[in-house]
N, CA, C and O atoms as a Tripos MOL2 file, in Angstrom:
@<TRIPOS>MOLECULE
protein
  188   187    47     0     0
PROTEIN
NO_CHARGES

@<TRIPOS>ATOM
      1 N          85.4620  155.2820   69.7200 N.3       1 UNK1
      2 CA         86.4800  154.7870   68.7940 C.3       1 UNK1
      3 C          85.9250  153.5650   68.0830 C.2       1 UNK1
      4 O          85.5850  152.6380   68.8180 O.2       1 UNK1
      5 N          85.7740  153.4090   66.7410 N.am      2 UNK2
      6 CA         85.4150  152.2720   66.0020 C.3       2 UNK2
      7 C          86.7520  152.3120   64.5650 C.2       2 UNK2
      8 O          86.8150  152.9470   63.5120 O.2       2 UNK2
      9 N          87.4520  151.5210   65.0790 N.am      3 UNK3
     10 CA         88.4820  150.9370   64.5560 C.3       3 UNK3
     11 C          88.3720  149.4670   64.0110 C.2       3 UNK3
     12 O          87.5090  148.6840   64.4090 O.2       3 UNK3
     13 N          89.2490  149.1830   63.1370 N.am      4 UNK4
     14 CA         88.9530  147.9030   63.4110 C.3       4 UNK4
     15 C          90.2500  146.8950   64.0980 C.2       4 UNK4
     16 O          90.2870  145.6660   64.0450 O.2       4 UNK4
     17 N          91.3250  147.8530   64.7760 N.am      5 UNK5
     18 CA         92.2730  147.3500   65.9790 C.3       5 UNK5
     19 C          91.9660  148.1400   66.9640 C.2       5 UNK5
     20 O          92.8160  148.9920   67.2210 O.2       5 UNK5
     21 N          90.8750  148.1280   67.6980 N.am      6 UNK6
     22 CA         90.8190  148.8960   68.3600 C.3       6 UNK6
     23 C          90.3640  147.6760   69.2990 C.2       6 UNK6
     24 O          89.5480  146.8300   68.9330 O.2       6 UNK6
     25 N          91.1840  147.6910   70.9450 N.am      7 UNK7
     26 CA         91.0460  147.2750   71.7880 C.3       7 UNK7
     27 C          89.1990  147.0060   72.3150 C.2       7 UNK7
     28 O          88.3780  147.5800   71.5980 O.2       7 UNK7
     29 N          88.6860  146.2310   73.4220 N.am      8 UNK8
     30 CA         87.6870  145.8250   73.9890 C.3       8 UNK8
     31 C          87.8640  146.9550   75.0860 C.2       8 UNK8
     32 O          86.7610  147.4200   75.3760 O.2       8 UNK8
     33 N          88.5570  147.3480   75.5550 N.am      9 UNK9
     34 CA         88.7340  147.7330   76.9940 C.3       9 UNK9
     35 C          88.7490  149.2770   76.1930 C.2       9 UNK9
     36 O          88.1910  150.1320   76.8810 O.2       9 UNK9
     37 N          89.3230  149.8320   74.7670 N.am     10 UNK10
     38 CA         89.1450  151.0760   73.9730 C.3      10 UNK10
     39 C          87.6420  150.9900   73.7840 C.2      10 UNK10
     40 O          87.1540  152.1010   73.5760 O.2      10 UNK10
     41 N          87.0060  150.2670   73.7930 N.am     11 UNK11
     42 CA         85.0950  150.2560   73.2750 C.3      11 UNK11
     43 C          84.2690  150.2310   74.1900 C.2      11 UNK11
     44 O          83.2160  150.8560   74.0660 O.2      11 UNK11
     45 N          84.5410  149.5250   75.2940 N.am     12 UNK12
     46 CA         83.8430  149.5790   76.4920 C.3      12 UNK12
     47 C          83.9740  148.5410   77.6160 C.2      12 UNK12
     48 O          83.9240  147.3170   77.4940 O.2      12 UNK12
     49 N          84.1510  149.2690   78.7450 N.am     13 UNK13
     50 CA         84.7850  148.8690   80.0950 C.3      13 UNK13
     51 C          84.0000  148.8460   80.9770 C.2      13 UNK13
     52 O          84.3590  148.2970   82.0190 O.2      13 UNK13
     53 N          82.9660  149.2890   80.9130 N.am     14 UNK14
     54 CA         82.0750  149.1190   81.9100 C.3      14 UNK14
     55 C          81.1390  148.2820   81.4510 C.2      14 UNK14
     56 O          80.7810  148.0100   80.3050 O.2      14 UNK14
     57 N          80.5920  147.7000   83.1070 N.am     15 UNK15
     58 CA         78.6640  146.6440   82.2150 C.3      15 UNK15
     59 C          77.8540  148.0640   82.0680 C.2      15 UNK15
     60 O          77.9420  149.2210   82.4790 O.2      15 UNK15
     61 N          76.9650  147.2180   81.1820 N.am     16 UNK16
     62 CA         76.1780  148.1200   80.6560 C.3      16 UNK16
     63 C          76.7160  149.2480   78.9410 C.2      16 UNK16
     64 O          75.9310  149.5920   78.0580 O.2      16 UNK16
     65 N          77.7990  149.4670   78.9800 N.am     17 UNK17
     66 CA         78.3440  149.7150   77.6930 C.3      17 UNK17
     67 C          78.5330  148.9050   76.4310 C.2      17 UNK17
     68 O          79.4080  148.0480   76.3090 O.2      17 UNK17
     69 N          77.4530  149.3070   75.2850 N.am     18 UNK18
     70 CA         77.7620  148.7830   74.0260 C.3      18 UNK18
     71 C          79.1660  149.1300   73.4990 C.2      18 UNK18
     72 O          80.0550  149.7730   74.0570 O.2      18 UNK18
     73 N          79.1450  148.5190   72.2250 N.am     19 UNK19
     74 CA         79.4390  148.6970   70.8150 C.3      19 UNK19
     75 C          79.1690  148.0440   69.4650 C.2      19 UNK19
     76 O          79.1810  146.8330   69.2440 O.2      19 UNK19
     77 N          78.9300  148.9960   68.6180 N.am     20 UNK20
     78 CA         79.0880  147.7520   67.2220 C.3      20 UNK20
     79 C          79.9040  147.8140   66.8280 C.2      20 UNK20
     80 O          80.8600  148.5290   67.1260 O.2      20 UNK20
     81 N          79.6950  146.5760   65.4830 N.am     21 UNK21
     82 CA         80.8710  146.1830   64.5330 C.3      21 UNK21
     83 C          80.1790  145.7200   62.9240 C.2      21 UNK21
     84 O          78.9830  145.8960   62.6920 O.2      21 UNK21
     85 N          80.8870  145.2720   62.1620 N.am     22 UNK22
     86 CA         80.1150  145.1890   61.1630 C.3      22 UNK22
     87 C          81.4270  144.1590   60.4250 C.2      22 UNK22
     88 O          82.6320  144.4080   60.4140 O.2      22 UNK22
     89 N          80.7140  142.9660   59.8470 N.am     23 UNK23
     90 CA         81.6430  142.1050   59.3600 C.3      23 UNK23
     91 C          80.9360  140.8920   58.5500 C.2      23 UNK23
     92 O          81.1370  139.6790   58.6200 O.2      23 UNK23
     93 N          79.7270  141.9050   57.4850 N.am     24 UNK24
     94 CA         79.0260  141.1810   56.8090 C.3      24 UNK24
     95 C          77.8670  141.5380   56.9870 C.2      24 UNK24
     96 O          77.1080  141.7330   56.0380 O.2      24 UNK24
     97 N          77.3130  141.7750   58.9480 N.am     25 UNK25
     98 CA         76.2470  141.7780   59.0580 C.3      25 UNK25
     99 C          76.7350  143.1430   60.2100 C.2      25 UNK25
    100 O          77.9090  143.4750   60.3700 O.2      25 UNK25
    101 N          75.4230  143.8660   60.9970 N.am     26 UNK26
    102 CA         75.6850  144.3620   61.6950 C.3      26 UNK26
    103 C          75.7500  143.7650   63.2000 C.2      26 UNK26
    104 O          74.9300  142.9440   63.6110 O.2      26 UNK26
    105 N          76.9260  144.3220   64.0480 N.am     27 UNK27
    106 CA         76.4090  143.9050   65.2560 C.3      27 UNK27
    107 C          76.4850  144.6060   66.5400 C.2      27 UNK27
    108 O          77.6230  145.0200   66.7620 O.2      27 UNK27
    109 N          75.6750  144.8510   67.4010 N.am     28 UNK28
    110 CA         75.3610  145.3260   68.5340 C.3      28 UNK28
    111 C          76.1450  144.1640   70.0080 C.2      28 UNK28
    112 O          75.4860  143.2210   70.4470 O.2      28 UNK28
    113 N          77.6740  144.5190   70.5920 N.am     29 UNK29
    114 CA         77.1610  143.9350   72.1100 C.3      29 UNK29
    115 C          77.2980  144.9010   73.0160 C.2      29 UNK29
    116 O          77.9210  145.9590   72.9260 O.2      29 UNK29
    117 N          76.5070  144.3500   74.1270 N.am     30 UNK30
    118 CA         76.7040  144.7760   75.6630 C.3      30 UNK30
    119 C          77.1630  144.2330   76.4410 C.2      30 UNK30
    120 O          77.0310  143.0350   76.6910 O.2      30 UNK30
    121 N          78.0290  145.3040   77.1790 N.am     31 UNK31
    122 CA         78.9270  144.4690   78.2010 C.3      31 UNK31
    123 C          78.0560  143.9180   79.0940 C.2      31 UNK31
    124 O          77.2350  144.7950   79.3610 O.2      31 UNK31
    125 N          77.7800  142.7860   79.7720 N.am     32 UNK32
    126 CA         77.0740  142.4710   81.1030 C.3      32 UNK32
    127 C          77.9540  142.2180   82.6160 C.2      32 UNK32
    128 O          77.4020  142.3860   83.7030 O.2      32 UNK32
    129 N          79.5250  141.7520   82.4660 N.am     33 UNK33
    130 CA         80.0240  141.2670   83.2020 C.3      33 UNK33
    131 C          81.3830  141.4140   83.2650 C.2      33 UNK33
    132 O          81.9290  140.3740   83.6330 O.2      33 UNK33
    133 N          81.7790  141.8930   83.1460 N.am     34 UNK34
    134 CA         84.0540  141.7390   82.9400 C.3      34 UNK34
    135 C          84.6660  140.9140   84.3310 C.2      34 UNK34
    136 O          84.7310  141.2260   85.5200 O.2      34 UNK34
    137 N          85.0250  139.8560   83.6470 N.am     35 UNK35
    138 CA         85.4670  138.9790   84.5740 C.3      35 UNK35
    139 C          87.5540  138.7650   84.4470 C.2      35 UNK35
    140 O          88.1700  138.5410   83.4050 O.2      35 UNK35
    141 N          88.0140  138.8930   85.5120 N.am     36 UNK36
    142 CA         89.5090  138.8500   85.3700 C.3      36 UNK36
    143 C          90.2710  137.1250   84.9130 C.2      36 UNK36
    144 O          90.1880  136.0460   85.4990 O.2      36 UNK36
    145 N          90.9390  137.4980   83.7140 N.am     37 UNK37
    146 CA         91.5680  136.0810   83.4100 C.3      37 UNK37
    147 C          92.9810  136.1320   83.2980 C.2      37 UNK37
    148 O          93.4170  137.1630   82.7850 O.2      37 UNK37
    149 N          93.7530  135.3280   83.6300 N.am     38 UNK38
    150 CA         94.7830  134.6050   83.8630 C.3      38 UNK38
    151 C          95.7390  135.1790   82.0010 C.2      38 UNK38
    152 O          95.4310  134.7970   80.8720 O.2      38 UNK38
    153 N          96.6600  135.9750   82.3340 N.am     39 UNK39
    154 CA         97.2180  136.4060   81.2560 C.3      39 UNK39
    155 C          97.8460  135.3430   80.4600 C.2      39 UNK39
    156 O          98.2430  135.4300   79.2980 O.2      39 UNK39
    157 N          97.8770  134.4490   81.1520 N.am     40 UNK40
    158 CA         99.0410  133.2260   80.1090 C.3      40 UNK40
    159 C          97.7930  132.7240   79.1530 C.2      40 UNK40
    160 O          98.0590  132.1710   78.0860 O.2      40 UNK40
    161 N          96.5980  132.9040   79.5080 N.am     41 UNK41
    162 CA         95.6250  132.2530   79.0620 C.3      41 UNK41
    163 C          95.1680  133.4860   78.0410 C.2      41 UNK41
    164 O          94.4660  134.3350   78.5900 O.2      41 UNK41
    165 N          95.4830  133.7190   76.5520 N.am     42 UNK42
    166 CA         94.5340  134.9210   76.1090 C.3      42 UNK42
    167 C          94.5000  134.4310   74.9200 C.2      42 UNK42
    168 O          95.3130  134.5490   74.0030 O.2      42 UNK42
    169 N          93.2790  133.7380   74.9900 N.am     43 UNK43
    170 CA         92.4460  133.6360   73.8450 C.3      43 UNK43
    171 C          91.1450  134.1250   73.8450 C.2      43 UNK43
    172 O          90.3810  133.9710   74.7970 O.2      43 UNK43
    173 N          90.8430  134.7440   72.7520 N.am     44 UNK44
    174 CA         89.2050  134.9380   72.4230 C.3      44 UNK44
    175 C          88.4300  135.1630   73.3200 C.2      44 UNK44
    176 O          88.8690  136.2500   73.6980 O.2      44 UNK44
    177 N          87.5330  134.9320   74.0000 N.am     45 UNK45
    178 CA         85.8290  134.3070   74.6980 C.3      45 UNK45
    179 C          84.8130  135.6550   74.7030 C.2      45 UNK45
    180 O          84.9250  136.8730   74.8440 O.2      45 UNK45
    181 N          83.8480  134.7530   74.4830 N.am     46 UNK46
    182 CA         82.7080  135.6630   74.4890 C.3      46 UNK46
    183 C          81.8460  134.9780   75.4420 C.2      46 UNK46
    184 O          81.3930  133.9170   75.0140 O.2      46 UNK46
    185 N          81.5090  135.2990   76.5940 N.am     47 UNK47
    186 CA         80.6430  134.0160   77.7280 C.3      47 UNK47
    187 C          79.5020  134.8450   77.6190 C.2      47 UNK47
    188 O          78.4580  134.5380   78.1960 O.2      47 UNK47
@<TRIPOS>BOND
     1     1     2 1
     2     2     3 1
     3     3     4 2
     4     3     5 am
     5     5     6 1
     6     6     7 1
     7     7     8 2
     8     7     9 am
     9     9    10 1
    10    10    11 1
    11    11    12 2
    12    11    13 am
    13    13    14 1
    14    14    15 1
    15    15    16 2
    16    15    17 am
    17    17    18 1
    18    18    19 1
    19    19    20 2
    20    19    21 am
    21    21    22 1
    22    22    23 1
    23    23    24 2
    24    23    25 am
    25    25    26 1
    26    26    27 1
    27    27    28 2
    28    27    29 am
    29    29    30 1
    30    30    31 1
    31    31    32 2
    32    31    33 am
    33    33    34 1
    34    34    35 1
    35    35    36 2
    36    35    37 am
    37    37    38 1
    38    38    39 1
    39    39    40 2
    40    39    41 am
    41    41    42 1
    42    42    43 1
    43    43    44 2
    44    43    45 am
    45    45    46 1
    46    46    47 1
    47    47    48 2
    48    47    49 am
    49    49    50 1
    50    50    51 1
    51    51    52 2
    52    51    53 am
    53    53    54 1
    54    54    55 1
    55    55    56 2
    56    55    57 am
    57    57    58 1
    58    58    59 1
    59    59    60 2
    60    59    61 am
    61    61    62 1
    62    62    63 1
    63    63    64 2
    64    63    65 am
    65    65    66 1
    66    66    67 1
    67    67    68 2
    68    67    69 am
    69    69    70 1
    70    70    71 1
    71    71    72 2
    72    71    73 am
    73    73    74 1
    74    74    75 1
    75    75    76 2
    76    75    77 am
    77    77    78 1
    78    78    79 1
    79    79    80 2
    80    79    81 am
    81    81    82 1
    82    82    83 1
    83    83    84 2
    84    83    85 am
    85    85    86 1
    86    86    87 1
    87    87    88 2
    88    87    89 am
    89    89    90 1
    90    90    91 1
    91    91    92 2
    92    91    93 am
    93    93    94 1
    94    94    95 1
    95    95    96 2
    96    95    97 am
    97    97    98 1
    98    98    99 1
    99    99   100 2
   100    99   101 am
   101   101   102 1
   102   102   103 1
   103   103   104 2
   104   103   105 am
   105   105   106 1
   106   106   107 1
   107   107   108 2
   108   107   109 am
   109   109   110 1
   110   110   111 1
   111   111   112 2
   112   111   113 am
   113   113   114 1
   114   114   115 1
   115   115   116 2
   116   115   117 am
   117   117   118 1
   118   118   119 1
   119   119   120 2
   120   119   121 am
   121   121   122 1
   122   122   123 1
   123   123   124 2
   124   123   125 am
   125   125   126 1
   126   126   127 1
   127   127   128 2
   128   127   129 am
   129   129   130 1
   130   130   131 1
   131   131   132 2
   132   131   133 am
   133   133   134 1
   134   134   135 1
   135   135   136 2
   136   135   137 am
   137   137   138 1
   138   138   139 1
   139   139   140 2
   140   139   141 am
   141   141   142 1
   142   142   143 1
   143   143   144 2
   144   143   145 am
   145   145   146 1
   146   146   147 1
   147   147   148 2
   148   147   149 am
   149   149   150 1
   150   150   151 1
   151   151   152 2
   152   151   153 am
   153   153   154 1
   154   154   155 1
   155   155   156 2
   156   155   157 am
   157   157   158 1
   158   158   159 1
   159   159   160 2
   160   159   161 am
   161   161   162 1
   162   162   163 1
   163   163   164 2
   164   163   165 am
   165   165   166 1
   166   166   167 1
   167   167   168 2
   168   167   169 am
   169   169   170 1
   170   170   171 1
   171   171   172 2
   172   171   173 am
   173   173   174 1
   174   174   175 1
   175   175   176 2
   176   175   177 am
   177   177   178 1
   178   178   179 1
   179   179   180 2
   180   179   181 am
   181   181   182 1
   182   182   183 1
   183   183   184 2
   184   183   185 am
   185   185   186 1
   186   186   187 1
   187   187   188 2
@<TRIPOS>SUBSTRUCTURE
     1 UNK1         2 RESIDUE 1 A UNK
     2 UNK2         6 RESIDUE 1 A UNK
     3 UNK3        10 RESIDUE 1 A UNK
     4 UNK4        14 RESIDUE 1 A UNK
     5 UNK5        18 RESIDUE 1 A UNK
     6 UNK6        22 RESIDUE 1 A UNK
     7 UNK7        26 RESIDUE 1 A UNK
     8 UNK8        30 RESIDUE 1 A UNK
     9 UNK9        34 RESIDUE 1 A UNK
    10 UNK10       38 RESIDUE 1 A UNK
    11 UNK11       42 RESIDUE 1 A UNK
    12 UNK12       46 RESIDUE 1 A UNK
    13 UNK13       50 RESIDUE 1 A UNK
    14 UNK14       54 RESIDUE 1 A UNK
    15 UNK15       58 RESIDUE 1 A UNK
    16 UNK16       62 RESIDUE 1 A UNK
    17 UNK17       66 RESIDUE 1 A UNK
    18 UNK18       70 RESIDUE 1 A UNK
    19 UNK19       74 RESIDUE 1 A UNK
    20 UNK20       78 RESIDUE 1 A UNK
    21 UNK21       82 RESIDUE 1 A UNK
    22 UNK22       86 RESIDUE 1 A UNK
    23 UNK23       90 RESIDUE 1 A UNK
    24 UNK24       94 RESIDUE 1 A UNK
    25 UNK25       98 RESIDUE 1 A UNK
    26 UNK26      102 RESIDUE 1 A UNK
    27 UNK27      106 RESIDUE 1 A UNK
    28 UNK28      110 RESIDUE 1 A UNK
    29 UNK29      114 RESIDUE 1 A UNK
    30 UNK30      118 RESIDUE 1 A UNK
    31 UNK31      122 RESIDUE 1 A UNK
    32 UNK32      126 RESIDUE 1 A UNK
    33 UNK33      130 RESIDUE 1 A UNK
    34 UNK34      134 RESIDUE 1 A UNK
    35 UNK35      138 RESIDUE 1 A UNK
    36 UNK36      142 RESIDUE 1 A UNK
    37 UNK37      146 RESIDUE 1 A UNK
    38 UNK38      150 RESIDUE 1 A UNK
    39 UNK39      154 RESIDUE 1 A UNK
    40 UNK40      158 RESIDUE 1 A UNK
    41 UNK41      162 RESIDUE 1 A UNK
    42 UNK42      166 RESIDUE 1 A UNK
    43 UNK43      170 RESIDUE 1 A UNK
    44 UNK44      174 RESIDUE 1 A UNK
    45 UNK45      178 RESIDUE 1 A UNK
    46 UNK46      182 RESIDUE 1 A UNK
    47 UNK47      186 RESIDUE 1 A UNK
């Protein structure tokens, strides 16, 4: 699925799973790590 509302957890859920995107330039990530955060807390991060 390459949307451009398309969920993180719709693109890839496992480590080791890419995706791109494109928003000027192209871009490639890989998941390395999914770490659980605190729902009151949902902003952004990319670590």
């Amino acid at each position: 699925m390459q949307t451009p509302d398309a969920t993180l957890s719709q693109l890839a859920n496992e480590p080791g799973q890419s995706f791109g995107y494109h928003n000027g330039r192209d871009h490639r990530v890989t998941v390395e790590e999914i770490v659980h955060v605190d729902p009151a807390d949902n902003r952004p991060r990319a670590i």
